[in-house]
MIPA-970156 format. One line per field, with one value per residue: residue in one letter; x, y, z of N, C-alpha, C, O, CB in turn. Coordinates in nm, 3 decimals. Glycine has a CB too. Layout:
fifi	[a	...]
n.u	[X	...]
n.v	[Y	...]
n.w	[Z	...]
ca.u	[X	...]
ca.v	[Y	...]
ca.w	[Z	...]
c.u	[X	...]
c.v	[Y	...]
c.w	[Z	...]
o.u	[X	...]
o.v	[Y	...]
o.w	[Z	...]
cb.u	[X	...]
cb.v	[Y	...]
cb.w	[Z	...]
***
This chain:
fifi	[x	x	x	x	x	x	x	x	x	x	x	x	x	x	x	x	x	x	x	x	x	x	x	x	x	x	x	x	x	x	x	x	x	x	x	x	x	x	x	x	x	x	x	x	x	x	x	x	x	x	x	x	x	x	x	x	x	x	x	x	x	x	x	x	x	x	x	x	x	x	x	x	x	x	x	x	x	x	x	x	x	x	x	x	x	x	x	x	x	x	x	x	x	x	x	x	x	x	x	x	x	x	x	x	x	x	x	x	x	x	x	x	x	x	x	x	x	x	x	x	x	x	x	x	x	x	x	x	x	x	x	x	x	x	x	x	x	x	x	x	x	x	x	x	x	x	x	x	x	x	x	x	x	x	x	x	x	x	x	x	x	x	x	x	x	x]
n.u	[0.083	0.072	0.164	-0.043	0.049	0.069	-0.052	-0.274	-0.375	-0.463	-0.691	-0.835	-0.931	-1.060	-1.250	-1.351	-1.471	-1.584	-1.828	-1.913	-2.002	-2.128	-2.197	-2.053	-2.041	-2.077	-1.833	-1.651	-1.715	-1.648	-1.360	-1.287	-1.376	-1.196	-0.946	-0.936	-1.032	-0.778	-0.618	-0.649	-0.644	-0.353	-0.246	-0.357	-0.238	0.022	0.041	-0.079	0.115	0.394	0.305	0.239	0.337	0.149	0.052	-0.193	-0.390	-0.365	-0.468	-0.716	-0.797	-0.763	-0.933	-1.172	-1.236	-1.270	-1.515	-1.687	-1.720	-1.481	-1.406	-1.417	-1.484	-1.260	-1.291	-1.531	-1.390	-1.193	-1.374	-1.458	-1.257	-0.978	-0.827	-0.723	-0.813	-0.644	-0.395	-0.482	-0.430	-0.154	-0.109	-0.292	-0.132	0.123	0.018	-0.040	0.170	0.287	0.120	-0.112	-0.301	-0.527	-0.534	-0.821	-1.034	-1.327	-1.637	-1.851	-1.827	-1.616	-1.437	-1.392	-1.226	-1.145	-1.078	-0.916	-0.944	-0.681	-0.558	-0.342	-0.401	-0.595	-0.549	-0.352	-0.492	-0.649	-0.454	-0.396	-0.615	-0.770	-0.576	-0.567	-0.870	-0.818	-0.704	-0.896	-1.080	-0.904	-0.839	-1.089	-1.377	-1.360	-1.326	-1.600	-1.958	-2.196	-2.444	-2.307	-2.197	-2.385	-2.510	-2.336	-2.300	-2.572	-2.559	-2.317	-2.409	-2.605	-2.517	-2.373	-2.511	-2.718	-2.467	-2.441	-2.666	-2.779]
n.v	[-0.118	0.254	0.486	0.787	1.158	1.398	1.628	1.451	1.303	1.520	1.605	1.380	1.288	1.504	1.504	1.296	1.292	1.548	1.390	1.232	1.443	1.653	1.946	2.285	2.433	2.255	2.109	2.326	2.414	2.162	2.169	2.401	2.340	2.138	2.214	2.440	2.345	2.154	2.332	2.519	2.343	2.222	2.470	2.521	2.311	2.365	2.620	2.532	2.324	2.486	2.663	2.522	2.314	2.053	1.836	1.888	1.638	1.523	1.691	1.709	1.406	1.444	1.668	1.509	1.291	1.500	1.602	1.428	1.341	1.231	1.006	0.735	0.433	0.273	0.240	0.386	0.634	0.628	0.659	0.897	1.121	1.330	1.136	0.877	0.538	0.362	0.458	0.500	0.359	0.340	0.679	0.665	0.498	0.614	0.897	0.783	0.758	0.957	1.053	1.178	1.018	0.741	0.379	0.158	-0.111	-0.133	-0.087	-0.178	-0.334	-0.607	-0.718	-0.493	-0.201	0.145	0.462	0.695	1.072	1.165	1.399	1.524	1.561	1.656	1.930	1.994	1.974	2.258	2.400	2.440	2.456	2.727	2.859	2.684	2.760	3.035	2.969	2.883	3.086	3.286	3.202	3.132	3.180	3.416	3.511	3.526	3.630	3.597	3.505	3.418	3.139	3.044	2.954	2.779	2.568	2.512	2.388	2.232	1.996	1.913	1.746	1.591	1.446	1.325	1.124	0.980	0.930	0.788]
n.w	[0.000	-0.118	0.106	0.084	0.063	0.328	0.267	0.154	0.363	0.553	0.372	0.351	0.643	0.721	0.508	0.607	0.849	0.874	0.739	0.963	1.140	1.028	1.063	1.059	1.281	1.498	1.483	1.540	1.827	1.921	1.931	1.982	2.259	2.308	2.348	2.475	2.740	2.773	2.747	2.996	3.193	3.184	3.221	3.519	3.662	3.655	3.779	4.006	4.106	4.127	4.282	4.522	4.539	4.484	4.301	4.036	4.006	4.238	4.413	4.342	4.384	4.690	4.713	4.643	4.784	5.037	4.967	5.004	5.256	5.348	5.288	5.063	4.854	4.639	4.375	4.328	4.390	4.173	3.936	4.044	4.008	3.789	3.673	3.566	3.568	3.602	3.677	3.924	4.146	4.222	4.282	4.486	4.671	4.695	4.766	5.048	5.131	5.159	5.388	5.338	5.260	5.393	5.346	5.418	5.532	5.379	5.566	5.545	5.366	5.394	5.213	5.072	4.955	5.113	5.081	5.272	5.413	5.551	5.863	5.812	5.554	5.478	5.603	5.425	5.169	5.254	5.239	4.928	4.805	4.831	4.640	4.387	4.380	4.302	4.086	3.915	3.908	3.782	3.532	3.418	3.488	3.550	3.302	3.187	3.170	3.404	3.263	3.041	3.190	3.242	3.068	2.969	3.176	3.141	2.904	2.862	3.109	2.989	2.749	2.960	3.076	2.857	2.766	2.960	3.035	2.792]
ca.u	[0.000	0.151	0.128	-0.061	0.110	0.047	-0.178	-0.377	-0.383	-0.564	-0.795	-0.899	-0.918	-1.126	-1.384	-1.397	-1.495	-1.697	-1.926	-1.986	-1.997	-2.158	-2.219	-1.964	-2.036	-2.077	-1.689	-1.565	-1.728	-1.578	-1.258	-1.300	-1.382	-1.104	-0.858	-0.987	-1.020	-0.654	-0.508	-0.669	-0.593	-0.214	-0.254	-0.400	-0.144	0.144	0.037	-0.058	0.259	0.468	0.307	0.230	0.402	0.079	0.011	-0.304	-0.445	-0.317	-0.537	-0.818	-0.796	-0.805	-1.079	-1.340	-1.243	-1.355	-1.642	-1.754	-1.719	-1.367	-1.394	-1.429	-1.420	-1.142	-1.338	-1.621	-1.298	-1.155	-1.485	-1.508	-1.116	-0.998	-0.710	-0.719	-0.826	-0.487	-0.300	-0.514	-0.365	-0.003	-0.140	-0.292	-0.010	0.238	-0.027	-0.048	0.298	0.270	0.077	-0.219	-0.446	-0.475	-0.630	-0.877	-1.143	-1.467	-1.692	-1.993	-1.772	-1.482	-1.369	-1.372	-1.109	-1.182	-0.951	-0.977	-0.846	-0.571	-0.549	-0.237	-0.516	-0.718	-0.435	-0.276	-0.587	-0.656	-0.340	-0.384	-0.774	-0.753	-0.477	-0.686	-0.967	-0.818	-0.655	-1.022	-1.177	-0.878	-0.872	-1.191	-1.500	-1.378	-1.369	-1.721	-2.011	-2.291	-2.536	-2.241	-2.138	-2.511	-2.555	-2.229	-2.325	-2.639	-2.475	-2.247	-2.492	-2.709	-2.427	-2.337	-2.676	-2.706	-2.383	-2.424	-2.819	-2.846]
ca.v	[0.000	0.357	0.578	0.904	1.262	1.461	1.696	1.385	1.268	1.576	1.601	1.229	1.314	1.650	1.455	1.181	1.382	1.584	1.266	1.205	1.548	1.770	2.078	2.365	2.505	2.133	2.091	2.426	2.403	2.063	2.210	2.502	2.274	2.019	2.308	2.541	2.223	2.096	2.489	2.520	2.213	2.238	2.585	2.480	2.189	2.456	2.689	2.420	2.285	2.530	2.776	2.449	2.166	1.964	1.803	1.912	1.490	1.459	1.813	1.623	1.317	1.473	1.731	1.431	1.277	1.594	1.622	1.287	1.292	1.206	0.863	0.684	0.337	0.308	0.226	0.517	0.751	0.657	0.740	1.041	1.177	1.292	1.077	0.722	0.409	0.265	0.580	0.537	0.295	0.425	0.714	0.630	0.465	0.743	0.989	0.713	0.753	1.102	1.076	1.253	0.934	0.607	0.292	0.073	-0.181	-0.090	-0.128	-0.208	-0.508	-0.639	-0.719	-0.336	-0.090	0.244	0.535	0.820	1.137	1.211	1.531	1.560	1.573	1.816	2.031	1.995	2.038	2.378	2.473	2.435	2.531	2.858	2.863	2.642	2.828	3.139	2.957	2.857	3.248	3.413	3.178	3.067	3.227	3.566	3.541	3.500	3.674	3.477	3.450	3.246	3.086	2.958	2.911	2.706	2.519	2.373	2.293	2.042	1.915	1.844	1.650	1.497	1.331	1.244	1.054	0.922	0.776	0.767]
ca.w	[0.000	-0.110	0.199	0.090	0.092	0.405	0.225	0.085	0.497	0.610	0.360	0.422	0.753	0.688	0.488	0.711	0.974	0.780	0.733	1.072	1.231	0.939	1.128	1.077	1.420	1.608	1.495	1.602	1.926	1.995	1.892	2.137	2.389	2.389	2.308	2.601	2.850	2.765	2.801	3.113	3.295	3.200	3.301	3.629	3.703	3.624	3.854	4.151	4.159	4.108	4.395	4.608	4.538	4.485	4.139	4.015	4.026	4.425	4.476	4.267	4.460	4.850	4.679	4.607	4.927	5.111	4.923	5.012	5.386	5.386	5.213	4.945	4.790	4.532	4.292	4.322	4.361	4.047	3.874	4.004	3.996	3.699	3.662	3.503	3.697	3.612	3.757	4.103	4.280	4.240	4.288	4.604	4.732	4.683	4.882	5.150	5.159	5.182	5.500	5.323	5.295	5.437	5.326	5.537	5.491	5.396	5.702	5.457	5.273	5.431	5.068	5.011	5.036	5.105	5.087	5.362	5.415	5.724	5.934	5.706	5.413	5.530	5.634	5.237	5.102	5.282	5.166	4.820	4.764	4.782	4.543	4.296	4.324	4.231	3.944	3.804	3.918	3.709	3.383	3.333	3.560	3.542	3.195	3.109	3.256	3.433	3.179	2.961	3.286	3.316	2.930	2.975	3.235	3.083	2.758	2.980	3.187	2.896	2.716	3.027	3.114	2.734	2.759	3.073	2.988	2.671]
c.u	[0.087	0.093	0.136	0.034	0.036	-0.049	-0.331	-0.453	-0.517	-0.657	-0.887	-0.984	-1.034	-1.274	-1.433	-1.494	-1.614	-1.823	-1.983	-2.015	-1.975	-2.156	-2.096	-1.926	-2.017	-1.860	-1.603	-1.600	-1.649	-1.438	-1.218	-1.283	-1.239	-0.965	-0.847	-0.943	-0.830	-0.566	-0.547	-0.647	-0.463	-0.174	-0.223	-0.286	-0.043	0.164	0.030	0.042	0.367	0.396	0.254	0.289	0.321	0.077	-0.164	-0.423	-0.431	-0.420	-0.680	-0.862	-0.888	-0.960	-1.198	-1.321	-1.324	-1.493	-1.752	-1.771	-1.601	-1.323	-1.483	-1.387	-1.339	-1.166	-1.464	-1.478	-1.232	-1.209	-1.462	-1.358	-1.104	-0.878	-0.774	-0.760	-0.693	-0.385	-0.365	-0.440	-0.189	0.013	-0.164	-0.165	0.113	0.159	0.000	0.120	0.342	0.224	-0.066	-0.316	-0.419	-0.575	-0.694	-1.016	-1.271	-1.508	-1.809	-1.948	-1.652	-1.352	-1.289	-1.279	-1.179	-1.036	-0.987	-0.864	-0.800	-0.604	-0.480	-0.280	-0.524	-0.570	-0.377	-0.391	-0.601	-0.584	-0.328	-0.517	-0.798	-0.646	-0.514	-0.788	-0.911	-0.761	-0.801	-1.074	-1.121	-0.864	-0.978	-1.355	-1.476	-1.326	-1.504	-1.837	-2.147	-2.360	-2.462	-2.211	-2.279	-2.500	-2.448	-2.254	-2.481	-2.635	-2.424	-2.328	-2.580	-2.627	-2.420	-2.443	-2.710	-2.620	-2.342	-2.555	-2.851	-2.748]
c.v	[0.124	0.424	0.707	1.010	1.355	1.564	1.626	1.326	1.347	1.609	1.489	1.296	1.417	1.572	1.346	1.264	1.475	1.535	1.240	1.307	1.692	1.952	2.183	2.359	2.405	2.138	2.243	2.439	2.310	2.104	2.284	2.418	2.227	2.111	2.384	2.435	2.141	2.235	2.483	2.450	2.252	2.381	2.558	2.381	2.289	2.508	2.648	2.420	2.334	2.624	2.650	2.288	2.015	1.946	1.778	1.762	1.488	1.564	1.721	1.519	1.357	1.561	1.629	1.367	1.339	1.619	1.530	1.247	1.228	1.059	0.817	0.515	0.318	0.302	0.379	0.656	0.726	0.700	0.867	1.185	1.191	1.253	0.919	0.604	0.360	0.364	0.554	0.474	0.318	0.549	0.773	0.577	0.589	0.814	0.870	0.720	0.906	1.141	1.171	1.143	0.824	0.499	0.222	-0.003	-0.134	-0.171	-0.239	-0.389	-0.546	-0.667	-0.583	-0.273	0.023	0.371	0.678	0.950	1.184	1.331	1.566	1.622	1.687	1.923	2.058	2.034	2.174	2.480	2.511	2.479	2.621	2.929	2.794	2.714	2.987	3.122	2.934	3.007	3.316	3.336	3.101	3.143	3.368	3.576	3.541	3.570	3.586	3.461	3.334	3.152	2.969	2.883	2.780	2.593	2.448	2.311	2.171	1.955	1.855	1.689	1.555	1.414	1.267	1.135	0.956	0.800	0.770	0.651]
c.w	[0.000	0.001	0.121	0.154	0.218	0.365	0.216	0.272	0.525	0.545	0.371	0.511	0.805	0.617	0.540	0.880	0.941	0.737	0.797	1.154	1.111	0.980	1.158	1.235	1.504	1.573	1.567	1.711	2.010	1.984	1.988	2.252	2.423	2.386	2.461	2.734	2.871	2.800	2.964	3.241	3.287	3.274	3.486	3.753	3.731	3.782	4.025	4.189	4.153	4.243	4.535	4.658	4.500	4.343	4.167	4.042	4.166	4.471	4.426	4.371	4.639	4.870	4.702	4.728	5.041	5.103	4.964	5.167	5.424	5.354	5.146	4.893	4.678	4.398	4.231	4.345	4.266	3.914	3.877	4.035	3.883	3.641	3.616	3.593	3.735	3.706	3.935	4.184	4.339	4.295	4.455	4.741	4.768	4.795	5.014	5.229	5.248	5.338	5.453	5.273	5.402	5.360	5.401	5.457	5.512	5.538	5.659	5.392	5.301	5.288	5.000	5.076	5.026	5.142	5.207	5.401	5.556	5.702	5.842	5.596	5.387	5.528	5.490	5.189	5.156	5.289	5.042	4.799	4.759	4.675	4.375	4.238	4.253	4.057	3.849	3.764	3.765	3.514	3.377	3.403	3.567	3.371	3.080	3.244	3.308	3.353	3.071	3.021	3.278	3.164	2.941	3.055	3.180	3.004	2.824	3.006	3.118	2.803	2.823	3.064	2.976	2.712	2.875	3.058	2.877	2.616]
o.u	[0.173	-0.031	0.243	0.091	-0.079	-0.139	-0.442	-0.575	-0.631	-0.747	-1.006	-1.088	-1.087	-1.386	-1.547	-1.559	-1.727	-1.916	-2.100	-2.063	-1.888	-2.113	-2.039	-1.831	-1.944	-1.781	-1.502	-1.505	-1.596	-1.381	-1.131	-1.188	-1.175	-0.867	-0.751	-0.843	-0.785	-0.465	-0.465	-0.637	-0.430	-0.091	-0.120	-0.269	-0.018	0.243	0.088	0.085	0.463	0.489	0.233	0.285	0.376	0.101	-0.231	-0.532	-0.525	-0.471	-0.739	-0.960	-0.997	-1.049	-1.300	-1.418	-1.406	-1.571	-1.873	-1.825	-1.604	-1.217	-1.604	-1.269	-1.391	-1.088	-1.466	-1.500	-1.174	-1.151	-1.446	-1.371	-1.173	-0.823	-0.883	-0.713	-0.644	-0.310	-0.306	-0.388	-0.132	0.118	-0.107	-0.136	0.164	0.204	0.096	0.161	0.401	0.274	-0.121	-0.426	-0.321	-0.685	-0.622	-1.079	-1.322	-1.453	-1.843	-2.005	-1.567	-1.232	-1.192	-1.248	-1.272	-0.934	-1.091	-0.742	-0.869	-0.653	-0.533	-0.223	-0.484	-0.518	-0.363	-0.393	-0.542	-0.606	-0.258	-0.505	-0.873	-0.652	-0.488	-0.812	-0.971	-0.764	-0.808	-1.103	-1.188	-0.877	-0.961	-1.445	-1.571	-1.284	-1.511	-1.817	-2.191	-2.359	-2.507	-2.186	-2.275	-2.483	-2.500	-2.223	-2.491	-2.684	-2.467	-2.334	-2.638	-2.668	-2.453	-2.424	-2.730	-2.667	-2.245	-2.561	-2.969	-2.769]
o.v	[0.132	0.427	0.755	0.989	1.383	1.583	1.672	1.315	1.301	1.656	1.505	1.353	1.407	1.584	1.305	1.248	1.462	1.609	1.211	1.269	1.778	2.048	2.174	2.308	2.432	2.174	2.238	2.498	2.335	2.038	2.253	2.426	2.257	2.053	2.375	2.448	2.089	2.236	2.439	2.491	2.325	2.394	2.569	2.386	2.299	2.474	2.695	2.488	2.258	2.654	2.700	2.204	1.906	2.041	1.711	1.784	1.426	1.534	1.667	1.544	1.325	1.554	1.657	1.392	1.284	1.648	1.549	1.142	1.167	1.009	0.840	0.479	0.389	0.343	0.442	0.769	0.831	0.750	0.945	1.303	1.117	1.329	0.877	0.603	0.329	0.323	0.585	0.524	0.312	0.570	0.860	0.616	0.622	0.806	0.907	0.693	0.937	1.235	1.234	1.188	0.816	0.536	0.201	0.035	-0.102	-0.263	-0.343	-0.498	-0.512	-0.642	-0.567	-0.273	0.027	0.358	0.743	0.937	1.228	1.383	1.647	1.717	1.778	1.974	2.177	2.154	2.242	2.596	2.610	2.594	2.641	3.047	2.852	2.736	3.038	3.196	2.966	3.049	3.367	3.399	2.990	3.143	3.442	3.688	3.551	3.565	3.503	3.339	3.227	3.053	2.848	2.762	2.672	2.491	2.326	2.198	2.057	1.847	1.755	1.572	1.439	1.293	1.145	1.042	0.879	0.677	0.744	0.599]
o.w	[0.088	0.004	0.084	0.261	0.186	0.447	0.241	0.286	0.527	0.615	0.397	0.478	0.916	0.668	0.521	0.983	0.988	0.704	0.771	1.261	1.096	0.916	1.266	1.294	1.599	1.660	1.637	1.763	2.118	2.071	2.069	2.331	2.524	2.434	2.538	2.805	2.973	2.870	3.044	3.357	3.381	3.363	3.553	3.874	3.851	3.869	4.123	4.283	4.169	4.317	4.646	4.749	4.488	4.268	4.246	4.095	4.214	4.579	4.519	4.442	4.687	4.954	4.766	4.800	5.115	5.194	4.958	5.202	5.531	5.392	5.153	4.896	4.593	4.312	4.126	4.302	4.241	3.818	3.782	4.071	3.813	3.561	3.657	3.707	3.843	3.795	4.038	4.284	4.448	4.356	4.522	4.854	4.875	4.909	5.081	5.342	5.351	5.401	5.543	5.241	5.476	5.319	5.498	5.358	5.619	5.598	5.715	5.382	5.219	5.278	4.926	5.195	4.945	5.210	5.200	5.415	5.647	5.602	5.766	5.542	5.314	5.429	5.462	5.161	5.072	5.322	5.020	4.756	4.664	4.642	4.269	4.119	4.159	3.959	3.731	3.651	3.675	3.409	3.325	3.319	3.590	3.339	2.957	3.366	3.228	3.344	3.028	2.953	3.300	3.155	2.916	2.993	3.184	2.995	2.836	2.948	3.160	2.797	2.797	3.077	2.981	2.646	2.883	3.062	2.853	2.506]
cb.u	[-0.094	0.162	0.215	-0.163	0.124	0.148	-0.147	-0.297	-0.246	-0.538	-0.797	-0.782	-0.790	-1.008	-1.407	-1.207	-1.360	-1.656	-1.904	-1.933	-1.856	-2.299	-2.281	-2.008	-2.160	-2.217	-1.637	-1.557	-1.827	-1.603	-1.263	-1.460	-1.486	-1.087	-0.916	-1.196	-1.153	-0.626	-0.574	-0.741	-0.617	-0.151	-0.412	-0.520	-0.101	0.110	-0.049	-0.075	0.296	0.503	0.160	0.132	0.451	-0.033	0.112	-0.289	-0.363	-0.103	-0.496	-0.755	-0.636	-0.666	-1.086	-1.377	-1.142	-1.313	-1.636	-1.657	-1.819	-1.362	-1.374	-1.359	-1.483	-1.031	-1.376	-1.771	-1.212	-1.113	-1.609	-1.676	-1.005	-1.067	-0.613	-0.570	-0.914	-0.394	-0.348	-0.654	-0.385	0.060	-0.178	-0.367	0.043	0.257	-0.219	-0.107	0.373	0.158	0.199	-0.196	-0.513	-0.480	-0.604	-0.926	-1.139	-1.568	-1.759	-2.015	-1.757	-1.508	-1.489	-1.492	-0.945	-1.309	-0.906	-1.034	-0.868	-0.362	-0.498	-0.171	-0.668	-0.832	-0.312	-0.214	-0.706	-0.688	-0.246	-0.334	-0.870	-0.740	-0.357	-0.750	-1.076	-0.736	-0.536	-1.168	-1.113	-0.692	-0.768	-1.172	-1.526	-1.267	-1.302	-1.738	-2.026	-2.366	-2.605	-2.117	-2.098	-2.697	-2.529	-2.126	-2.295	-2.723	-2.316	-2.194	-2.551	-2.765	-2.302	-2.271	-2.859	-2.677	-2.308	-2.430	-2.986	-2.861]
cb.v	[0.000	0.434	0.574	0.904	1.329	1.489	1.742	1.236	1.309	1.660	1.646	1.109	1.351	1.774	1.440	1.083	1.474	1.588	1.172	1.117	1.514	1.731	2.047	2.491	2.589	1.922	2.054	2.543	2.396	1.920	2.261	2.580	2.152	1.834	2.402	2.584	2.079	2.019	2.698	2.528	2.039	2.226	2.642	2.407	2.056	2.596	2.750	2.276	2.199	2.554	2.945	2.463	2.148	1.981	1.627	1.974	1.360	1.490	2.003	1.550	1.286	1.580	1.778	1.308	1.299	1.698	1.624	1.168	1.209	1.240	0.763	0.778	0.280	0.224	0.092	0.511	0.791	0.581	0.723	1.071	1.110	1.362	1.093	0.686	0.258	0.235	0.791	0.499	0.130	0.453	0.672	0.552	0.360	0.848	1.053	0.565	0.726	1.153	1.142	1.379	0.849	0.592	0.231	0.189	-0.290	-0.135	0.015	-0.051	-0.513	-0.783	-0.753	-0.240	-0.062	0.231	0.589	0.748	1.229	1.191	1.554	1.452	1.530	1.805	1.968	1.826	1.966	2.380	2.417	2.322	2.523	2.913	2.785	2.566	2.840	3.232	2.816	2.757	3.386	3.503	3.117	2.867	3.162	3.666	3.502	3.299	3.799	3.472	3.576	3.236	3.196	3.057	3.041	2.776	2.591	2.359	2.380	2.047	1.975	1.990	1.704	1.537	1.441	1.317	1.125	1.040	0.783	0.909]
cb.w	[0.120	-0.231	0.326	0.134	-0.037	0.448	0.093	-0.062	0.590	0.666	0.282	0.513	0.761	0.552	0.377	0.766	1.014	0.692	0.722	1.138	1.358	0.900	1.256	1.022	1.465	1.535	1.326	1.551	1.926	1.946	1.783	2.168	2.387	2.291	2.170	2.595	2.771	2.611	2.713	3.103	3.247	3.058	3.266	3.574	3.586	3.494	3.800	4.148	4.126	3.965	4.349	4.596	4.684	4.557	4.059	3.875	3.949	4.515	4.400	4.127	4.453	4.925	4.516	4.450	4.956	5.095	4.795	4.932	5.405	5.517	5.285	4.881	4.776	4.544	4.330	4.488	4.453	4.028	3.931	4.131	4.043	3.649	3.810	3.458	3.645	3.418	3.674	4.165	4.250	4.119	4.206	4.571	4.634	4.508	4.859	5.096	5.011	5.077	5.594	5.230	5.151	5.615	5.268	5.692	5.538	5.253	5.794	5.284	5.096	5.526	4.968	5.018	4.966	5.191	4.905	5.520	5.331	5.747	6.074	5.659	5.422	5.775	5.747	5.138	5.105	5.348	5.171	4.771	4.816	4.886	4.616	4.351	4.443	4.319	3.931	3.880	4.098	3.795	3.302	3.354	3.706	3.678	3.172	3.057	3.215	3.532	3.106	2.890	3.428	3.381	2.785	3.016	3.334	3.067	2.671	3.158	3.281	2.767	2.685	3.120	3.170	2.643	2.724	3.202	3.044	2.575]
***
């Protein structure tokens, strides 16, 4: 098989795409999106760990912890982290190491692990959350005014319940 010229690639590529995702505007949105979402995160990470030492995933992690009452099964926290399943348990381990979780047996299923967060946690997390949040305020919520904030917000939420039950 001759391998096509790099021109001949992206127009492939262009009308392939084109086929399944007709809509000018549907492609430049998704474009936006994954563009915007990938600046911002690296952004985000940058700025974490460079004014706290935390990597943006370990802030992630102790976040949904907190959120949750301070534990979590390892399984429902790799759902809802946004780091990889495969990345958790190394992951985990390393913080455990850290002294900012611990692991222990579910109470509910002796089978089950559950991950929980130390004083240590808490204390790291309330170090870093205000440092977070101002990284979301100054690139991304103080650039849009609430009515796109809201408009924005049910676009997502509409996708995400589509893709979640549908």
């Amino acid at each position: 098989m001759q391998v096509p010229v790099k021109t001949e690639v992206a127009e492939l590529l262009e009308r392939l795409v084109t086929e399944e995702l007709p809509s000018r505007n549907g492609r430049e949105a998704w474009t936006s999106l994954l563009r915007s979402h990938a600046t911002l995160v690296r952004r985000l990470e940058t700025d974490l760990e460079r004014e706290t030492g935390l990597a943006l995933a370990d802030f992630d992690v102790l976040a949904q912890l907190a959120l949750a009452d301070c534990e979590l099964r390892m399984a429902e926290l790799a759902d809802r982290a946004l780091i990889s399943r495969s990345g958790m348990t190394r992951r985990i381990a390393r913080l455990v190491e850290e002294g900012l979780v611990r692991r222990a047996n579910s109470a509910a299923d002796a089978r089950g692990v559950v991950v929980c967060l130390t004083d240590a946690g808490v204390s790291r997390l309330t170090e870093t959350a205000p440092v977070h949040a101002r990284g979301v305020t100054q690139l991304f919520v103080g650039q849009l005014d609430d009515q796109e904030l809201a408009m924005l917000k049910s676009a997502l939420d509409k996708v995400t319940v589509d893709c979640t039950f549908g």
